[in-house]
C-alpha positions as CSV (number, residue, x, y, z in Angstrom):
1,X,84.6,72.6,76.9
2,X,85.8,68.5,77.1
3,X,84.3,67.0,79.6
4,X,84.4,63.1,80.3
5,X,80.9,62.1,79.8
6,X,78.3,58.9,80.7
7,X,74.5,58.4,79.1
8,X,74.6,54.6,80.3
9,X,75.6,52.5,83.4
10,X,78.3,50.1,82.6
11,X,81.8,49.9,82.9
12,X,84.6,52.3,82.1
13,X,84.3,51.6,78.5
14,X,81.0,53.5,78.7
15,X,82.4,57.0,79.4
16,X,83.4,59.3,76.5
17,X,85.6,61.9,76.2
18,X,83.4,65.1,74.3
19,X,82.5,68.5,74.2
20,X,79.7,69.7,76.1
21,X,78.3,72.9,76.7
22,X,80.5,75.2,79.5
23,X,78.7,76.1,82.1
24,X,77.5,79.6,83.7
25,X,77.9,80.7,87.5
26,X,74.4,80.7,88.5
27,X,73.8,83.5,91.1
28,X,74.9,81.8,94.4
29,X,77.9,79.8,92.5
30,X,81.5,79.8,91.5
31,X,82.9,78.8,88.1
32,X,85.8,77.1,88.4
33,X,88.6,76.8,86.0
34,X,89.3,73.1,86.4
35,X,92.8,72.2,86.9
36,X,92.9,69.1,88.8
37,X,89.8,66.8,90.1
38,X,90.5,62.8,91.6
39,X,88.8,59.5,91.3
40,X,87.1,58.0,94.1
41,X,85.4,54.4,94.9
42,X,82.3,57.0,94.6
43,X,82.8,57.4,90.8
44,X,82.9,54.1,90.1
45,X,79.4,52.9,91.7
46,X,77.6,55.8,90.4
47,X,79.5,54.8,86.9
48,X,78.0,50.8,87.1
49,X,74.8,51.8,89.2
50,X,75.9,49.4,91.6
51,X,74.7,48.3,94.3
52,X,71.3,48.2,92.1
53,X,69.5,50.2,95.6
54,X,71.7,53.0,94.7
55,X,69.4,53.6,91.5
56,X,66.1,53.4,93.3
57,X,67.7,56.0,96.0
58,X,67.8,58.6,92.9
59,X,70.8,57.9,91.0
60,X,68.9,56.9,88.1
61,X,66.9,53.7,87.4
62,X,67.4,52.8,84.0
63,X,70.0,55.0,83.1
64,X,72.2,57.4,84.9
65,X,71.0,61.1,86.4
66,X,73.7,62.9,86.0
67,X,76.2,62.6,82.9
68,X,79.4,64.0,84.1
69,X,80.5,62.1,87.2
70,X,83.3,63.7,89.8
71,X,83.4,64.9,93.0
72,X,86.7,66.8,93.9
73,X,87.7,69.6,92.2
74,X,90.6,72.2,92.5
75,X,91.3,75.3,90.4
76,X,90.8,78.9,89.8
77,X,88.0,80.8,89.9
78,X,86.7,81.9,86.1
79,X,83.4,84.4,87.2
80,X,81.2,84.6,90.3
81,X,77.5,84.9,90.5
82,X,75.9,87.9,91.5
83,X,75.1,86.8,95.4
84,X,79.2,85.5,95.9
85,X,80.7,87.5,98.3
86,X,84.0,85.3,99.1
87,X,85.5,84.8,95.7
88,X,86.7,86.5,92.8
89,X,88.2,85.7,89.4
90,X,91.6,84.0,89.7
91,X,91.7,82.9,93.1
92,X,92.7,79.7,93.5
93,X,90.5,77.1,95.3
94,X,89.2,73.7,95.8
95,X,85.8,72.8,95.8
96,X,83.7,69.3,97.3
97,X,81.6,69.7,93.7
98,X,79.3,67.1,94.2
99,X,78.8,65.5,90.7
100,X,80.2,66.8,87.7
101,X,83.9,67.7,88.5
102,X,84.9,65.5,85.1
103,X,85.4,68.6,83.1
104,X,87.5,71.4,82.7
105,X,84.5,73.9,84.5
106,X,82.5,72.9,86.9
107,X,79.9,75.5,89.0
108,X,79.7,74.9,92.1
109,X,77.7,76.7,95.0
110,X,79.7,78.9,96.9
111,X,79.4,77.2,100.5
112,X,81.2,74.6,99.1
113,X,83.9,76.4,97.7
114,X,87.0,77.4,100.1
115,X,90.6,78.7,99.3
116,X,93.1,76.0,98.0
117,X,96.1,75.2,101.0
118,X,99.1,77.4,99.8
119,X,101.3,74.5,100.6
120,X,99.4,72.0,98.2
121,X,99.5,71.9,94.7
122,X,96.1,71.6,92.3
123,X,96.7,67.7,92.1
124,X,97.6,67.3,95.9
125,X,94.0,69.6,96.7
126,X,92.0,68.0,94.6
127,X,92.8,64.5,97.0
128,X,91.0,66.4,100.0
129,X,87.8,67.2,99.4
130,X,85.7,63.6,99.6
131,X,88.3,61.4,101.3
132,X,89.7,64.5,103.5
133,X,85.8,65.6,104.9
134,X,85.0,61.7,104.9
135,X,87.4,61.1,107.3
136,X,87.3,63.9,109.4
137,X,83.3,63.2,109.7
138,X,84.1,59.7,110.6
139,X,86.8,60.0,113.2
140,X,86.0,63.2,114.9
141,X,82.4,63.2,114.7
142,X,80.7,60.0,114.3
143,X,83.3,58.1,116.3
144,X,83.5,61.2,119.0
145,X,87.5,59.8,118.8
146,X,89.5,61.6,122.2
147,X,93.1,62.0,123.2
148,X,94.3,58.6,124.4
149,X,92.0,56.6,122.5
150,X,92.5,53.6,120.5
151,X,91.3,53.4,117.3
152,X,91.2,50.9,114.7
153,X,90.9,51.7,110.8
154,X,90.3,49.1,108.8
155,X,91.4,50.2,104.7
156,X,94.1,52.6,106.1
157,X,96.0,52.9,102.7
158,X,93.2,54.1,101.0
159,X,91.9,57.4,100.1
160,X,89.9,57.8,103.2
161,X,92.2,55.7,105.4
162,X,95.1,57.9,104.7
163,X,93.2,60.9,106.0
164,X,91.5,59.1,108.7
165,X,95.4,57.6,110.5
166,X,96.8,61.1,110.5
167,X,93.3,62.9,111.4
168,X,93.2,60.1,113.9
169,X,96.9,61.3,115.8
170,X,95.9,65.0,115.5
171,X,93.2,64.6,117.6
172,X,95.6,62.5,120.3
173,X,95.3,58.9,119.7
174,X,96.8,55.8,119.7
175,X,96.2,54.3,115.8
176,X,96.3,50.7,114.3
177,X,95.6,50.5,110.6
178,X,94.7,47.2,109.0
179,X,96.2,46.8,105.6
180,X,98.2,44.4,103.2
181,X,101.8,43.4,103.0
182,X,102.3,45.9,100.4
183,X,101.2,48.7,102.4
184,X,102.6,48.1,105.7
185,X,104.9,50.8,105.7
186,X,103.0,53.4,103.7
187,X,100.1,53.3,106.9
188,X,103.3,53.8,109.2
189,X,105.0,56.2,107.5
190,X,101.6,58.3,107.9
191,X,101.8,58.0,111.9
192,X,100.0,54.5,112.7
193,X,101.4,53.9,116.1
194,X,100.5,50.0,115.0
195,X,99.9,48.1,111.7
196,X,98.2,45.0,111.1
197,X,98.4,42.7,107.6
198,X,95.3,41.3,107.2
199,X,97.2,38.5,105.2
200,X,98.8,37.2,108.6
201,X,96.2,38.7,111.2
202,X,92.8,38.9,111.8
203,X,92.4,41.4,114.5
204,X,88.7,40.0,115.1
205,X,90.4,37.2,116.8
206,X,92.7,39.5,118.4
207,X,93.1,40.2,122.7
208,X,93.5,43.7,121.6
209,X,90.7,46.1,122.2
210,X,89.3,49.4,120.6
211,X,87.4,52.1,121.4
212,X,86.8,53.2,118.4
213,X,86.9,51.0,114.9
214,X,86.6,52.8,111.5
215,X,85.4,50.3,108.8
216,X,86.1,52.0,104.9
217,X,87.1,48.3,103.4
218,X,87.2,45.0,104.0
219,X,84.1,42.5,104.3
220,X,84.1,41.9,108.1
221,X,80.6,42.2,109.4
222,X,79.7,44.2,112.5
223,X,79.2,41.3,114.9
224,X,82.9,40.3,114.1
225,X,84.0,43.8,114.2
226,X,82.4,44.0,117.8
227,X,84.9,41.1,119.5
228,X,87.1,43.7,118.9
229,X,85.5,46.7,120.5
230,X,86.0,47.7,124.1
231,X,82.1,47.0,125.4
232,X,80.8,50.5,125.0
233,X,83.1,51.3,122.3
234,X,82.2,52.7,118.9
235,X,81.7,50.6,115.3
236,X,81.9,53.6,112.3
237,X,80.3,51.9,109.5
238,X,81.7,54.1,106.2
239,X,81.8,51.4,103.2
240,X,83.5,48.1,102.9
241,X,84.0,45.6,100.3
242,X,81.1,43.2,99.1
243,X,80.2,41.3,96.2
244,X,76.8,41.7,96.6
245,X,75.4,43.5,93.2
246,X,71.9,44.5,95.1
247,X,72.5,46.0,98.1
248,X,76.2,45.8,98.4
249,X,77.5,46.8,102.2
250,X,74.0,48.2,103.0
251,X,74.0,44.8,104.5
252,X,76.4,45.3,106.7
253,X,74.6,48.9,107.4
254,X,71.4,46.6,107.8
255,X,72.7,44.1,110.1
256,X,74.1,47.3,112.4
257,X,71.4,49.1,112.7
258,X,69.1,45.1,113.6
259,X,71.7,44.9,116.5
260,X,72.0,48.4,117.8
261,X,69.5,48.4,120.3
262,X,70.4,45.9,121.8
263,X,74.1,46.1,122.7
264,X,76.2,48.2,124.5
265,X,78.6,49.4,121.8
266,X,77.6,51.8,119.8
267,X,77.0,50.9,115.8
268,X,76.9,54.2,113.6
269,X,76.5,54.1,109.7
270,X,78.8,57.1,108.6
271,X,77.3,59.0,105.1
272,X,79.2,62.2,104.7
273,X,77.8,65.1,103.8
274,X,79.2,68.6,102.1
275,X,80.8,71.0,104.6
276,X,82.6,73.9,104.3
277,X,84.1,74.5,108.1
278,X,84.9,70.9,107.9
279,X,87.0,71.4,104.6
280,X,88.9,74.7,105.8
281,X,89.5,72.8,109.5
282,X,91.6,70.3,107.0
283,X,93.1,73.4,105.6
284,X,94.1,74.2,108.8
285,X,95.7,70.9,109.4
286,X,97.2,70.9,105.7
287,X,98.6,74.5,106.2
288,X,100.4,73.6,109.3
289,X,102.2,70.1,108.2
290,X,100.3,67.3,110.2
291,X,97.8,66.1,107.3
292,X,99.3,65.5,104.0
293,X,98.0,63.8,101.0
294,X,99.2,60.6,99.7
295,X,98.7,60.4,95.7
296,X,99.3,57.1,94.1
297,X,99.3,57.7,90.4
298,X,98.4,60.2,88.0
299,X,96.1,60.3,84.9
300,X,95.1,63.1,82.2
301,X,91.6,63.7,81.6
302,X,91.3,61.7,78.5
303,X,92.2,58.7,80.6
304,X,89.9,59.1,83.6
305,X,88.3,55.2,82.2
306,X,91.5,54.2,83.3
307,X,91.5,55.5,86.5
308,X,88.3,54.2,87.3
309,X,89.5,51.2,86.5
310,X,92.2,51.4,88.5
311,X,90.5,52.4,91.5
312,X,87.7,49.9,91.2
313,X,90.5,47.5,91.9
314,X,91.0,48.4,95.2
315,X,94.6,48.7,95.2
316,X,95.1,52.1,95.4
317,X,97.1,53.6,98.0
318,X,95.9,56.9,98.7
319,X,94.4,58.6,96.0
320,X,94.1,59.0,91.9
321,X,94.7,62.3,90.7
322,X,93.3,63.6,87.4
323,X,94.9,66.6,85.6
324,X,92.9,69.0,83.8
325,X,93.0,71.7,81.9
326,X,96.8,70.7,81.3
327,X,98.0,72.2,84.9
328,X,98.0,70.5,87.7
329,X,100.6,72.8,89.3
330,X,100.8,75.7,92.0
């Protein structure tokens, strides 16, 4: 099978397009017939190594631990292990894979498989699986968001922000997204009740309040993001921007977790984990019309360098679809 593959950090120029070996369903995993996977701001740090703690937390120190990057995956099923009980050839599905969804078949352990939304195509699944669960685990669970709430996401024209502004209204509440100029109307075409452009406003300096603030870009720290926090409201540390090469926004994840015990807010590092009832509760959501994926561009698999590249800009709005497997339809 092709497969796009990486033997050295670097960047995008470092990952090659070649033919690997296909992989076999081991007993508790699915084989999927790749047919769409997307790129995330995940890809491309694992890709450079960077922040450098990333390789001393088991990515890899001198050269990368796993070859075929990738996370989201949606397709059909190829052959079940012996132990699956939920899947059978041909049904179509979408999978949070992990690592190695750059390919056109991927294994991946059942419990992290679940049926693909009938309303969504390969490409639009294939947007859910990171972002989607990423969000949800933000919004509903770390930040506890209720009905009535205010709620503050800073990077809501991103992949995760997307999710996050129309998770955020399911669940009742009222939603500001911070973006720029560009994608001012995007974030309210999505159901922000309010939009600020960080270009004209810095809602740090703001009389507005929040109960709960959802930080996936931007380099504002924690104490800054607190002026704007109702006093026992909740700070949802996710990612950020930063320049730093060593620790990247684990100083910002430092500098929470220094002031946490001693302030009335609450300051919560976000790191989202695999979860199958969280993925089919986004089916849910999917299925009945009020979460929908936004998809900014498109790429083949030969071009996934290029989509890396795109999203390492941080202009994307939504999400980067890859088509594999030369189908990316229903």
């Amino acid at each position: 099978m092709h497969a796009i593959v990486q033997r050295e950090y670097g960047s995008p120029d470092t990952l090659r397009f070649e033919e690997v070996d296909k992989p076999e369903a081991g007993d508790d995993q699915v084989l999927i017939r790749a047919h769409a996977t997307s790129a995330n701001p995940y890809d491309w740090h694992f890709m450079r190594g960077m922040p450098y703690v990333m390789r001393l937390a088991g990515s890899g120190v001198r050269k990368p631990k796993h070859s075929i990057l990738g996370y989201d995956l949606a397709g059909e099923v190829e052959a079940v292990g012996k132990d699956v009980t939920r899947f059978k050839p041909g049904d179509e599905v979408y999978a949070q894979a992990g690592m190695g969804s750059f390919a056109e078949y991927v294994a991946v352990p059942e419990e992290f498989v679940s049926p693909k939304p009938v309303n969504l195509s390969y490409e639009q699944a294939a947007t859910v699986p990171l972002a989607g669960v990423t969000a949800l685990q933000g919004v509903r669970d770390a930040g506890k968001l209720q009905p009535g709430q205010k709620i503050l996401i800073i990077g809501a024209s991103g992949g995760v922000g997307t999710f996050a502004v129309q998770i955020a209204k399911v669940l009742g509440a009222n939603v500001t997204g911070v973006c720029s100029t560009r994608n001012v109307a995007l974030v309210r075409s999505i159901g922000a009740d309010h939009v600020i452009d960080y270009t004209k406003e810095d809602f740090t300096r703001s009389e507005r309040k929040y109960d709960v603030i959802f930080q996936v870009a931007g380099e504002a720290s924690p104490s800054a993001c607190r002026r704007a926090l109702t006093p026992d409201g909740t700070l949802v540390l996710c990612s950020g921007d930063s320049k730093g090469r060593w620790i990247g926004p684990v100083n910002r994840i430092v500098k929470a977790t220094v002031q946490s015990p001693f302030v009335s807010q609450k300051l919560i590092t976000l790191v989202a984990k695999r979860s199958r009832a969280d993925l089919e509760y986004l089916t849910e959501l999917i299925e009945a019309g009020t979460v929908t994926p936004v998809i900014d561009r498109s790429y083949p698999l030969t071009e996934i360098p290029e989509a890396i590249r795109y999203v390492e800009t941080g202009r994307a709005r939504g999400k980067v679809v890859i088509t594999v497997n030369g189908h990316a339809g229903t």
